[in-house]
Biopython code that builds the backbone (N, CA, C, O; Angstrom):
import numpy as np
from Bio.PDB.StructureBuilder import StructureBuilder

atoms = [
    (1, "UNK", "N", (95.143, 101.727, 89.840)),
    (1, "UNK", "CA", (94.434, 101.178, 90.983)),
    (1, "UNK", "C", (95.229, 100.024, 91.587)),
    (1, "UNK", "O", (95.543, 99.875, 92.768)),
    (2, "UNK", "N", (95.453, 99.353, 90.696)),
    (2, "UNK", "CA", (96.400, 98.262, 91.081)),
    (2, "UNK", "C", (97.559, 98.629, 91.572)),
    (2, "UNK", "O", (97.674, 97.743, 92.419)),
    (3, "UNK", "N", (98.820, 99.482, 91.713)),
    (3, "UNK", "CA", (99.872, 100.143, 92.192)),
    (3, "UNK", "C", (99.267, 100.488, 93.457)),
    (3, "UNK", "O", (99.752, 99.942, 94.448)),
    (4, "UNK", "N", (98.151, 101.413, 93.644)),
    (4, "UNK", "CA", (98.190, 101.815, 94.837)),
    (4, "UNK", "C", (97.699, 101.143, 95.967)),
    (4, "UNK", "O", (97.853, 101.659, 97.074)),
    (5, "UNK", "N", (96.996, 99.811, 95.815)),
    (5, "UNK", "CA", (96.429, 99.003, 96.746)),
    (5, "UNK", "C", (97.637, 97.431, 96.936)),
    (5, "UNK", "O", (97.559, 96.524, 97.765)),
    (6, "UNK", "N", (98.490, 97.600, 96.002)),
    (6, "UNK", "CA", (99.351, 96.688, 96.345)),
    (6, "UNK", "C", (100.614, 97.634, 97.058)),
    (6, "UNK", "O", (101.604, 97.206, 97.650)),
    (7, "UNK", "N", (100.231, 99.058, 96.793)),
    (7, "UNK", "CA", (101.227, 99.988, 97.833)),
    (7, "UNK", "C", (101.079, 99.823, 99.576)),
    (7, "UNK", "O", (101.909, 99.670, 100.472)),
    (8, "UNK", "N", (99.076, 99.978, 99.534)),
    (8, "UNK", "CA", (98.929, 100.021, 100.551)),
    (8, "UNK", "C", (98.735, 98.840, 101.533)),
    (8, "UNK", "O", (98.689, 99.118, 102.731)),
    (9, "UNK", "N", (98.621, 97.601, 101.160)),
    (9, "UNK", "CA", (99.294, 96.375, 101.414)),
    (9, "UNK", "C", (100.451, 95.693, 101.559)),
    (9, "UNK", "O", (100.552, 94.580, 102.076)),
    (10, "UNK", "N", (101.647, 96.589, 100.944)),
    (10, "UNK", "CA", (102.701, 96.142, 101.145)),
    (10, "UNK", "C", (102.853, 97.285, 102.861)),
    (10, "UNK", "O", (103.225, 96.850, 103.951)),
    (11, "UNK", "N", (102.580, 98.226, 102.662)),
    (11, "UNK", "CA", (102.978, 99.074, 104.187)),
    (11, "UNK", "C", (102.232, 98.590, 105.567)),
    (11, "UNK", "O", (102.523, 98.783, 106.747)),
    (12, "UNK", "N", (101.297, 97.978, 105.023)),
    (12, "UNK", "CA", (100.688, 97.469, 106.489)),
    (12, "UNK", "C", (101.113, 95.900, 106.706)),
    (12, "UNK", "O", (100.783, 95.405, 107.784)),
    (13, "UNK", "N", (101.889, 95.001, 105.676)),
    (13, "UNK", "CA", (102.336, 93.735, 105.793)),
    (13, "UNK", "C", (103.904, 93.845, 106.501)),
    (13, "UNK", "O", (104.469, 92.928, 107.098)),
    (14, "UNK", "N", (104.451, 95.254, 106.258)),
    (14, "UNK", "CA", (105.943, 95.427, 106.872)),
    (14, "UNK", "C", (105.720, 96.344, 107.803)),
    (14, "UNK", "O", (106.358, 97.347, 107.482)),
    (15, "UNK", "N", (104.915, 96.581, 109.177)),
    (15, "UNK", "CA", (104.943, 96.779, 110.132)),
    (15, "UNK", "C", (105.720, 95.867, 110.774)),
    (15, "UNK", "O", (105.707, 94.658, 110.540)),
    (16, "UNK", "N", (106.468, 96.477, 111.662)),
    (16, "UNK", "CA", (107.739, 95.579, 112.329)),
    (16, "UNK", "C", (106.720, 95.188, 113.598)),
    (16, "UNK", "O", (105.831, 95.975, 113.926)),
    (17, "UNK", "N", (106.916, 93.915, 114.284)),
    (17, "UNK", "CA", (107.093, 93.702, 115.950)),
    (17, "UNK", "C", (105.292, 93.665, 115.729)),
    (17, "UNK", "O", (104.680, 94.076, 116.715)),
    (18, "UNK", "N", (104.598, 93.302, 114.772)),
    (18, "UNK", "CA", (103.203, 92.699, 114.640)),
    (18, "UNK", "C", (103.173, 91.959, 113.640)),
    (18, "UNK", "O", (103.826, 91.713, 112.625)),
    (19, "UNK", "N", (101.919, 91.546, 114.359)),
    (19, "UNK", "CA", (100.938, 90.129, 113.418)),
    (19, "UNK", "C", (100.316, 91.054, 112.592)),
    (19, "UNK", "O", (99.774, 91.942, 113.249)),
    (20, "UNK", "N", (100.190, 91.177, 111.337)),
    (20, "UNK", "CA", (98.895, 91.671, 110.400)),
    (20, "UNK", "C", (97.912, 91.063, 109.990)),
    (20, "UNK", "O", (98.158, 90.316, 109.043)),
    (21, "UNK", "N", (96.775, 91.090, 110.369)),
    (21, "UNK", "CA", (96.087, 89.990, 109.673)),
    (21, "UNK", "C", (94.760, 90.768, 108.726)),
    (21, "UNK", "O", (94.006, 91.714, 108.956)),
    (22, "UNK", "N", (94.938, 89.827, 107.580)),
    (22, "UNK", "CA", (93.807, 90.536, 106.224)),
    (22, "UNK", "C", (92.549, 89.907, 106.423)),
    (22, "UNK", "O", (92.713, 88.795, 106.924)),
    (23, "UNK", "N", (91.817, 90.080, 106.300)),
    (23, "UNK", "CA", (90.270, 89.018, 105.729)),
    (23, "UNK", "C", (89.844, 89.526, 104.338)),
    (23, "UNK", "O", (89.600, 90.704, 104.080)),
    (24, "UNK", "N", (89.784, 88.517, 103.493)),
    (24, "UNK", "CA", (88.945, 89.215, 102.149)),
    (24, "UNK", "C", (87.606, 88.415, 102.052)),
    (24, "UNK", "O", (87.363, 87.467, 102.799)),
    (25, "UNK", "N", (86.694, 88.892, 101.013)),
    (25, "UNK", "CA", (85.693, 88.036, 100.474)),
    (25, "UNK", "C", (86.360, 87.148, 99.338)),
    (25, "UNK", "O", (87.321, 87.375, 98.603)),
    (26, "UNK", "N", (85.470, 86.001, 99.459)),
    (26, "UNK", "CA", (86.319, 84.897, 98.279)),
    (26, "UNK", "C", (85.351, 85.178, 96.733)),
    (26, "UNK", "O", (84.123, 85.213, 96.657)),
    (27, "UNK", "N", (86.070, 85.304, 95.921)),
    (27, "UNK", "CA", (85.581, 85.527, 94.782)),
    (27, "UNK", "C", (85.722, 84.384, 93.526)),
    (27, "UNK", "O", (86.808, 84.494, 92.957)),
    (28, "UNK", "N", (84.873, 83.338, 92.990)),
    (28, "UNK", "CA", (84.339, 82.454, 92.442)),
    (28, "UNK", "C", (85.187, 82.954, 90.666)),
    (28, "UNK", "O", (84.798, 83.954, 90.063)),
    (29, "UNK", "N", (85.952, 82.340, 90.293)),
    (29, "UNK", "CA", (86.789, 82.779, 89.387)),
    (29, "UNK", "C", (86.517, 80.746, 87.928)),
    (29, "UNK", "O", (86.310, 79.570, 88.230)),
    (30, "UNK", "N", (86.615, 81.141, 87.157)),
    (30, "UNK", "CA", (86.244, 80.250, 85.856)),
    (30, "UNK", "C", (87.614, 80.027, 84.718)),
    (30, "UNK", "O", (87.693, 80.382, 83.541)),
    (31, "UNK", "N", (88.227, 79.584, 85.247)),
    (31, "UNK", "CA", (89.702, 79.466, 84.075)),
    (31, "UNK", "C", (89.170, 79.118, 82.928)),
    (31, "UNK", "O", (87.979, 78.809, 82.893)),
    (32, "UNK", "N", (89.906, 79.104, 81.854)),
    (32, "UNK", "CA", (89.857, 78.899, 80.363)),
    (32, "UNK", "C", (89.319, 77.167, 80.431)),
    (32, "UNK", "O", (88.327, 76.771, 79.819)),
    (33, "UNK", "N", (89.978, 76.498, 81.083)),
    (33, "UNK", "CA", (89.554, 75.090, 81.276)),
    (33, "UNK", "C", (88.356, 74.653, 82.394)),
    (33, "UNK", "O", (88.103, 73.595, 82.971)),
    (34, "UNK", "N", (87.758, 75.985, 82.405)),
    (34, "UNK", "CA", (86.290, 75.512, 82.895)),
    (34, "UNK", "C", (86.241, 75.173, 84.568)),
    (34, "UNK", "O", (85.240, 75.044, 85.271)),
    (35, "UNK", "N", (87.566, 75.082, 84.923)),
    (35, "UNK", "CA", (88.173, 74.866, 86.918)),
    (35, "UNK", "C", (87.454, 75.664, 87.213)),
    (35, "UNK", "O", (86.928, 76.478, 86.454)),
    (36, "UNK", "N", (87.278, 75.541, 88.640)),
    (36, "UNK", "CA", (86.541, 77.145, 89.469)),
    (36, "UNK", "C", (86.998, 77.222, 90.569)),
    (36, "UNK", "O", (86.623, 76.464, 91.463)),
    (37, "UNK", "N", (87.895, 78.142, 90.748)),
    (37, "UNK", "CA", (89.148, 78.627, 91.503)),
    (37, "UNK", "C", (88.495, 79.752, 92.267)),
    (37, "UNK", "O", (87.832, 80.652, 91.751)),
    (38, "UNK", "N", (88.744, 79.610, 93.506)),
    (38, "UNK", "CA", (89.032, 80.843, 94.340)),
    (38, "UNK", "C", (89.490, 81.906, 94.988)),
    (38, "UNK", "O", (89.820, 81.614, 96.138)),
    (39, "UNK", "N", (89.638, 82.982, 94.722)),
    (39, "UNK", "CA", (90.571, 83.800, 95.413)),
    (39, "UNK", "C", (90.057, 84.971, 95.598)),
    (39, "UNK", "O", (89.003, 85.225, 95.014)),
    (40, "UNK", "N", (90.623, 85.894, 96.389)),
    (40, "UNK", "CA", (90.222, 86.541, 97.398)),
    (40, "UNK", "C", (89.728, 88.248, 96.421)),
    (40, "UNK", "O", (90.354, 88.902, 95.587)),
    (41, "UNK", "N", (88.719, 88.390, 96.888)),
    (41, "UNK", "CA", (87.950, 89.350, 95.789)),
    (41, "UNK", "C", (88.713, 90.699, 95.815)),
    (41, "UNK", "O", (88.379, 91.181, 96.898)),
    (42, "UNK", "N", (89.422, 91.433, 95.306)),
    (42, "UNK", "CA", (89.500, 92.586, 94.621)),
    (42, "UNK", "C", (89.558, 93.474, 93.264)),
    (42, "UNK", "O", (90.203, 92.919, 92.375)),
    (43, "UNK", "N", (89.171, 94.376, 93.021)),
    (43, "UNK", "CA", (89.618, 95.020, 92.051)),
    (43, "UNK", "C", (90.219, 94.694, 91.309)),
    (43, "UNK", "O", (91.305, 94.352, 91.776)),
    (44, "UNK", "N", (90.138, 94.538, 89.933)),
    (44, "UNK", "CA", (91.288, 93.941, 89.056)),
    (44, "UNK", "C", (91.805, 92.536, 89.009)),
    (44, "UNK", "O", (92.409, 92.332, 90.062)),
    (45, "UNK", "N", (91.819, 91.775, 88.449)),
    (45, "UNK", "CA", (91.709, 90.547, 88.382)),
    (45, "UNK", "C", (93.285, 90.131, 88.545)),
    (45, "UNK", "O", (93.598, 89.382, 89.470)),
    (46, "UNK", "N", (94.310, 90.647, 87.599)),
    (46, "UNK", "CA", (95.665, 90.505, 88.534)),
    (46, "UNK", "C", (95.879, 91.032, 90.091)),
    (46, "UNK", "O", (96.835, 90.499, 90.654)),
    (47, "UNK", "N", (95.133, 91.999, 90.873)),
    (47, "UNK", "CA", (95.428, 92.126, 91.931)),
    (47, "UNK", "C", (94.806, 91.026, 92.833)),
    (47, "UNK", "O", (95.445, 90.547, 93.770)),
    (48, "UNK", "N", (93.780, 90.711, 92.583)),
    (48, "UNK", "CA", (93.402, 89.710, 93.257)),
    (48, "UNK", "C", (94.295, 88.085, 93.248)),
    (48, "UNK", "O", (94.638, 87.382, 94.198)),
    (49, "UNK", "N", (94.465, 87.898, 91.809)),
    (49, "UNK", "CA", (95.617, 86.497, 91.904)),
    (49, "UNK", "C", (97.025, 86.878, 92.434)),
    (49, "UNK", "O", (97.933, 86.048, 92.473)),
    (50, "UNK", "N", (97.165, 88.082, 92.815)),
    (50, "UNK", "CA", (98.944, 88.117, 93.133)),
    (50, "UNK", "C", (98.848, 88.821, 94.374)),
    (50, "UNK", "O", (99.812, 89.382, 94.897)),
    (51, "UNK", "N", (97.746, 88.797, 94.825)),
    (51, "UNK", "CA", (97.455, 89.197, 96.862)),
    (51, "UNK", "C", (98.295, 87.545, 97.736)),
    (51, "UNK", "O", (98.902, 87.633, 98.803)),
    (52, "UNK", "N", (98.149, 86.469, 97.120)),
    (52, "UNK", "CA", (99.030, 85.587, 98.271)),
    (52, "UNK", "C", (100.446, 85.802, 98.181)),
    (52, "UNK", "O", (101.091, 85.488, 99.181)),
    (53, "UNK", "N", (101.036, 86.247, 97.246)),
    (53, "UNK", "CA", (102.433, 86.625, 96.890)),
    (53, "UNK", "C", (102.957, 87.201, 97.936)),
    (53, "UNK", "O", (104.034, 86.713, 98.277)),
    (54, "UNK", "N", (102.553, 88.110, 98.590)),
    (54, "UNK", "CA", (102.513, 89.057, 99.721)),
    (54, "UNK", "C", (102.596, 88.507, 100.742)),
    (54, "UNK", "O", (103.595, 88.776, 101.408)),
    (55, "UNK", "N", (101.780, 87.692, 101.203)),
    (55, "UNK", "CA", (102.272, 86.772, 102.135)),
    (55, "UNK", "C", (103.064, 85.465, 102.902)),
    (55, "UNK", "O", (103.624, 84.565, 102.276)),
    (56, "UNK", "N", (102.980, 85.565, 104.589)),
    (56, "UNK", "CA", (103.933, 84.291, 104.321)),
    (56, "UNK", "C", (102.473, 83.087, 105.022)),
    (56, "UNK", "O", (102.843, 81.927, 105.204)),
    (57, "UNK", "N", (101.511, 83.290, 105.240)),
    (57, "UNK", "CA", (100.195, 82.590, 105.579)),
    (57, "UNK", "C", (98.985, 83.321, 104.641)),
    (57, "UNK", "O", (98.812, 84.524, 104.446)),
    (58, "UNK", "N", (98.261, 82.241, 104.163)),
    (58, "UNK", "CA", (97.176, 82.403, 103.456)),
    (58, "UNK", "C", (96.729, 81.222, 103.901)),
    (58, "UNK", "O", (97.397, 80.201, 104.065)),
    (59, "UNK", "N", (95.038, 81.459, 104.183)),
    (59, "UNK", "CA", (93.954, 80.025, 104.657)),
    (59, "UNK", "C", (92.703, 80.482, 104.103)),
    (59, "UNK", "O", (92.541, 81.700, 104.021)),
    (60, "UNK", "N", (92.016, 79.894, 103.807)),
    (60, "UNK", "CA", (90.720, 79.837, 103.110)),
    (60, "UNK", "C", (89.629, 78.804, 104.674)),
    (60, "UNK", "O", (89.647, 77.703, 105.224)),
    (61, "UNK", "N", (89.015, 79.831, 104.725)),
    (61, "UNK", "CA", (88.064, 79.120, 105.842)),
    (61, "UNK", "C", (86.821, 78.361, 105.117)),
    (61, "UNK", "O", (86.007, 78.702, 104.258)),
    (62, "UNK", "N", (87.134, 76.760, 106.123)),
    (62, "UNK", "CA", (85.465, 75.927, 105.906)),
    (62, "UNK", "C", (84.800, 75.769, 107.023)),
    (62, "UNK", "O", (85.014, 75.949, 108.222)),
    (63, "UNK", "N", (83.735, 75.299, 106.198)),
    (63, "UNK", "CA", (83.135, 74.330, 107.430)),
    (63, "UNK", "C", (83.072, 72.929, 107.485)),
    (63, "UNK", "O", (82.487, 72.205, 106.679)),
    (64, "UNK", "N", (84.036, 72.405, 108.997)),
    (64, "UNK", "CA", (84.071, 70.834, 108.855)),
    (64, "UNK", "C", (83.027, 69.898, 108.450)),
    (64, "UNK", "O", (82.207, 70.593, 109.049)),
    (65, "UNK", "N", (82.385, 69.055, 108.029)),
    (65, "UNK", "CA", (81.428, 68.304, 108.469)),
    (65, "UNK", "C", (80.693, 68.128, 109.190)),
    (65, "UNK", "O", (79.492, 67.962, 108.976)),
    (66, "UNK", "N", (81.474, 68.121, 110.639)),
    (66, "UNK", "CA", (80.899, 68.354, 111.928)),
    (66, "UNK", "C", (80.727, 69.452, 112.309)),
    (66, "UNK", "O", (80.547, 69.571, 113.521)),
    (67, "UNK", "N", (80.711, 70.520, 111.576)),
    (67, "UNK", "CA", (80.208, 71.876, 111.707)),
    (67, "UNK", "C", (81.500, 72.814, 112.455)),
    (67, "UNK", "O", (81.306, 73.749, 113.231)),
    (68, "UNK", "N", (82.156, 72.564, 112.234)),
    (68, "UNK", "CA", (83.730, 73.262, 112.794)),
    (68, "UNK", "C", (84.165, 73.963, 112.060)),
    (68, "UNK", "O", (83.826, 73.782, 110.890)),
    (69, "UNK", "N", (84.834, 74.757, 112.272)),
    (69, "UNK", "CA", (85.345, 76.259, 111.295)),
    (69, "UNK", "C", (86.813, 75.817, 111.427)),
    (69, "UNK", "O", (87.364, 75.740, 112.526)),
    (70, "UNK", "N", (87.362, 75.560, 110.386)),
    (70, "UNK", "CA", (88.649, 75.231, 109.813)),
    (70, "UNK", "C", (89.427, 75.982, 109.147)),
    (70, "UNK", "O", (88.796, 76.680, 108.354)),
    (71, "UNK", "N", (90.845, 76.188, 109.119)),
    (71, "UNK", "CA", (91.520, 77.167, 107.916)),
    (71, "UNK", "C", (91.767, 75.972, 107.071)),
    (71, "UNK", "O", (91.658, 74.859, 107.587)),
    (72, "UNK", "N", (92.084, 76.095, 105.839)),
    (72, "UNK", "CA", (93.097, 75.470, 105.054)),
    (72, "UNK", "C", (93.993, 75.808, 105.024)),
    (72, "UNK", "O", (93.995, 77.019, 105.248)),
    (73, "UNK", "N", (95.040, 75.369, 104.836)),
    (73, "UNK", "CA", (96.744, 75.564, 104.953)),
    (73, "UNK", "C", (97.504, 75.722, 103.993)),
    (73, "UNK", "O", (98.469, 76.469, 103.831)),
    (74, "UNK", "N", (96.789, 74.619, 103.052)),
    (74, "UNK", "CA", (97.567, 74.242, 101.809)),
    (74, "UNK", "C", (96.841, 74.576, 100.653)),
    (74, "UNK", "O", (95.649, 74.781, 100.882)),
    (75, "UNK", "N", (97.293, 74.730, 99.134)),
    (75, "UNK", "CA", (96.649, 74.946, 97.816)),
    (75, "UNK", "C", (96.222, 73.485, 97.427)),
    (75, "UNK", "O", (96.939, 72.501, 97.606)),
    (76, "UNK", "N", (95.050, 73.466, 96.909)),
    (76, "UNK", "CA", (94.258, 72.849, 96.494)),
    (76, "UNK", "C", (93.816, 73.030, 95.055)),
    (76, "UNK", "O", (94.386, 73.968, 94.497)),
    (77, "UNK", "N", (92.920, 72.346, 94.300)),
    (77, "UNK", "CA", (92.553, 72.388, 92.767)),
    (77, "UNK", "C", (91.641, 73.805, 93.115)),
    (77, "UNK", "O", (91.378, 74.572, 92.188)),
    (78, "UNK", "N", (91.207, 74.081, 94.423)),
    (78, "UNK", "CA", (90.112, 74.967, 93.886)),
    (78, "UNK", "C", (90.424, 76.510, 95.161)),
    (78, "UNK", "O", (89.941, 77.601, 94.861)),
    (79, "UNK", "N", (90.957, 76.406, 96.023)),
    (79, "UNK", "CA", (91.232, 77.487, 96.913)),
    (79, "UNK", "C", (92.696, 77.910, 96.942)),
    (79, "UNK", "O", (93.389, 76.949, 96.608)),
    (80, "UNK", "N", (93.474, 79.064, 97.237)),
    (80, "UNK", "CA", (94.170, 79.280, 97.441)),
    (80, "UNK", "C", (94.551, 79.529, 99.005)),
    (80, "UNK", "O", (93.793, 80.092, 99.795)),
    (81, "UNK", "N", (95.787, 79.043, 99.317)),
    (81, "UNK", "CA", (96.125, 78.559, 100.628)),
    (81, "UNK", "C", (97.178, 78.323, 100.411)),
    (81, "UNK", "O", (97.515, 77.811, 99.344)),
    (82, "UNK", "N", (98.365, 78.757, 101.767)),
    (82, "UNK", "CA", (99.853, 78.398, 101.940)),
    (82, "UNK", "C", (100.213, 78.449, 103.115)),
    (82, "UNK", "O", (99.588, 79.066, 103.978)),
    (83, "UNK", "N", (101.553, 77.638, 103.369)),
    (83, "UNK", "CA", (101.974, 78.178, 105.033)),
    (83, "UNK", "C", (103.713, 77.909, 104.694)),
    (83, "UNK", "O", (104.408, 76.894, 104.736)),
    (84, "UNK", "N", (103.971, 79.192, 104.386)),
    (84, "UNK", "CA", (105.382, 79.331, 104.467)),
    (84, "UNK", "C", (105.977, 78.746, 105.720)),
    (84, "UNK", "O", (106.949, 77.993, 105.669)),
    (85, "UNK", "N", (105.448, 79.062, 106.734)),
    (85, "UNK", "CA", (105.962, 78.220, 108.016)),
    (85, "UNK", "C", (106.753, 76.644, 107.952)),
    (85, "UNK", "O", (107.905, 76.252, 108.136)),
    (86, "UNK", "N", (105.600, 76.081, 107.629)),
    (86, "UNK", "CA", (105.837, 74.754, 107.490)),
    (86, "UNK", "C", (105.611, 73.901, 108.885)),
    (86, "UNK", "O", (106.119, 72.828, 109.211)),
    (87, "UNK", "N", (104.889, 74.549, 109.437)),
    (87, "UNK", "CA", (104.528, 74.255, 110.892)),
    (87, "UNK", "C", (103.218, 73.176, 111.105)),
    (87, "UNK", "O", (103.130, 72.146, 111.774)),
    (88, "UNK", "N", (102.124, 73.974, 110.121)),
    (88, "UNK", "CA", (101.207, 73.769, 110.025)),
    (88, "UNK", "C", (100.308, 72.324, 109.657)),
    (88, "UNK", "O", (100.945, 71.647, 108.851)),
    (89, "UNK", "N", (99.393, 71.882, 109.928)),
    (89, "UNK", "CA", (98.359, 70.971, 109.326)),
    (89, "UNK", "C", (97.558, 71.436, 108.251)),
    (89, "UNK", "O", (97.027, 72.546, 108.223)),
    (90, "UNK", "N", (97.473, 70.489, 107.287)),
    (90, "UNK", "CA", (96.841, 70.939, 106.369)),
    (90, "UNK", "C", (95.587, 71.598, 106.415)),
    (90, "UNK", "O", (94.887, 72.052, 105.510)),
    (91, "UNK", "N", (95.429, 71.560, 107.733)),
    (91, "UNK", "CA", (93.295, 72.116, 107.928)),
    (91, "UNK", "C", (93.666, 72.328, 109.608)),
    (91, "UNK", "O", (93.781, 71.354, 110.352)),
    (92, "UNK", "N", (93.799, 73.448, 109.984)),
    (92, "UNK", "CA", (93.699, 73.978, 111.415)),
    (92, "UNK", "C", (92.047, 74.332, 112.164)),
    (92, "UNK", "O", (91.008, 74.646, 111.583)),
    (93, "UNK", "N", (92.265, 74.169, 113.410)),
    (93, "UNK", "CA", (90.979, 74.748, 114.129)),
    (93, "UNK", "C", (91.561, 76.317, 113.953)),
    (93, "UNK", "O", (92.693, 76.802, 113.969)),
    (94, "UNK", "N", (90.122, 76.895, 113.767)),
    (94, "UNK", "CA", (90.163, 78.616, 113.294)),
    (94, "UNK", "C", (90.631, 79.356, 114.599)),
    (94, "UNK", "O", (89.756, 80.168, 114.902)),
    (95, "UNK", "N", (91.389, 79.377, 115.242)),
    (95, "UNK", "CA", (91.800, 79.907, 116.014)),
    (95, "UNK", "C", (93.244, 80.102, 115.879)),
    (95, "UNK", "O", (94.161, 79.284, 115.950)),
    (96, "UNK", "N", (93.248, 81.913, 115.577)),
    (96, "UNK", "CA", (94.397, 82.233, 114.965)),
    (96, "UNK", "C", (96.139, 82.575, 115.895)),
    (96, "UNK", "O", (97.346, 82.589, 115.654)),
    (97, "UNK", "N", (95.010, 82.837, 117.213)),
    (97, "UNK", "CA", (95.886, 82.637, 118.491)),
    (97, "UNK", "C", (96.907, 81.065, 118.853)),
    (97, "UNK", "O", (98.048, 80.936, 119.297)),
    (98, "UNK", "N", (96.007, 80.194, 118.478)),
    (98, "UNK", "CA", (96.816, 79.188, 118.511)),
    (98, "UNK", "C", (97.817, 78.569, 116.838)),
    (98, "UNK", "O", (98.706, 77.718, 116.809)),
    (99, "UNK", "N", (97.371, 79.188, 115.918)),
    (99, "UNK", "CA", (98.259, 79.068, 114.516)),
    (99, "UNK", "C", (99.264, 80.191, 114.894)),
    (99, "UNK", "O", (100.350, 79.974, 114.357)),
    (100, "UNK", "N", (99.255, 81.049, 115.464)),
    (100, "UNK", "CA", (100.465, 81.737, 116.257)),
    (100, "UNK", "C", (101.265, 80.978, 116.931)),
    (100, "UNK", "O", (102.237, 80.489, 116.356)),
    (101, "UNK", "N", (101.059, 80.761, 118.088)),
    (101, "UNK", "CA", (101.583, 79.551, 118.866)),
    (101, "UNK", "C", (101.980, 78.808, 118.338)),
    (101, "UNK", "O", (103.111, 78.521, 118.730)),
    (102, "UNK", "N", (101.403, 77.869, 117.015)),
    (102, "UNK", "CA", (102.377, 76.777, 116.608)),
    (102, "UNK", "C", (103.227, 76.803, 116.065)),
    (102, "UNK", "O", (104.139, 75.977, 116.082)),
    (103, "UNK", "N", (103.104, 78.147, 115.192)),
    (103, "UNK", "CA", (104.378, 78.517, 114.129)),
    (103, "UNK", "C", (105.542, 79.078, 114.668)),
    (103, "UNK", "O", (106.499, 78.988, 113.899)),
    (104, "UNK", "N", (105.813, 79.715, 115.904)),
    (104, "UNK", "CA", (106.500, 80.247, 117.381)),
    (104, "UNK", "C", (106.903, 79.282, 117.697)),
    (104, "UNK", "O", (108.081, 79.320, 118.052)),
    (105, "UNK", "N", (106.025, 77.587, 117.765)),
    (105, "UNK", "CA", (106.534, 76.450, 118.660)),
    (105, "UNK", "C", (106.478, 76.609, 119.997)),
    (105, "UNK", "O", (107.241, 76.128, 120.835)),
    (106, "UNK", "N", (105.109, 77.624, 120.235)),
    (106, "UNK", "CA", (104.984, 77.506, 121.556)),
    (106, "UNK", "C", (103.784, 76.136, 121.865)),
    (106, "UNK", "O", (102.909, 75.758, 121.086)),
    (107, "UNK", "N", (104.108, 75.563, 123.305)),
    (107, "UNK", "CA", (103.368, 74.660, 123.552)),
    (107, "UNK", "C", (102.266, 74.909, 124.138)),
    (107, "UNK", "O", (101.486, 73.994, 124.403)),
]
sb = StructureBuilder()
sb.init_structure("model")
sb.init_model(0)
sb.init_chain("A")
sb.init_seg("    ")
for serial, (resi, resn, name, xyz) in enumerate(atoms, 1):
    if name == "N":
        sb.init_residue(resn, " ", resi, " ")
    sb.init_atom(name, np.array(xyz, "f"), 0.0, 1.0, " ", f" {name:<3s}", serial, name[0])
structure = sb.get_structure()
């Protein structure tokens, strides 16, 4: 199971001349030291921790305080999050059109 869904993820992440974009459900995970880590729910518990590997953006969506829908950018004690880019803020407005734009360096 695991081979064939990291098959079929790797063929839709190397489409040339597009954006791919995934959404998963976040799945509530309990390490040996009692942490409670998040990551993105599938099948099999190694497929699910080695789905950001695959990518070069991973964000975990909140909600601001002020009620704003945010990505995270970065890894944290409890979500998983990255931005190979290096473009990024640690917490973007959810608008993926403009996290395009910034990582492009368009103004």
């Amino acid at each position: 199971m695991q081979e064939k869904i990291t098959d079929l993820i790797r063929s839709f992440r190397d489409i040339q001349g597009k954006n791919v974009f995934f959404t998963a459900k976040m799945e509530k995970i309990q390490d040996e030291s009692s942490k409670v880590l998040f990551f993105p729910s599938m099948p099999g518990n190694k497929t699910a921790q080695s789905l950001p590997y695959f990518f070069d953006e991973v964000f975990a969506l909140h909600i601001s305080d002020d009620g704003e829908r945010v990505l995270q950018t970065i890894l944290d004690k409890s979500y998983t999050a990255k931005d190979r880019s290096g473009e990024l803020d640690s917490f973007e407005p959810a608008d993926l059109g403009k996290i395009i734009d910034k990582i492009k360096g368009v103004k």
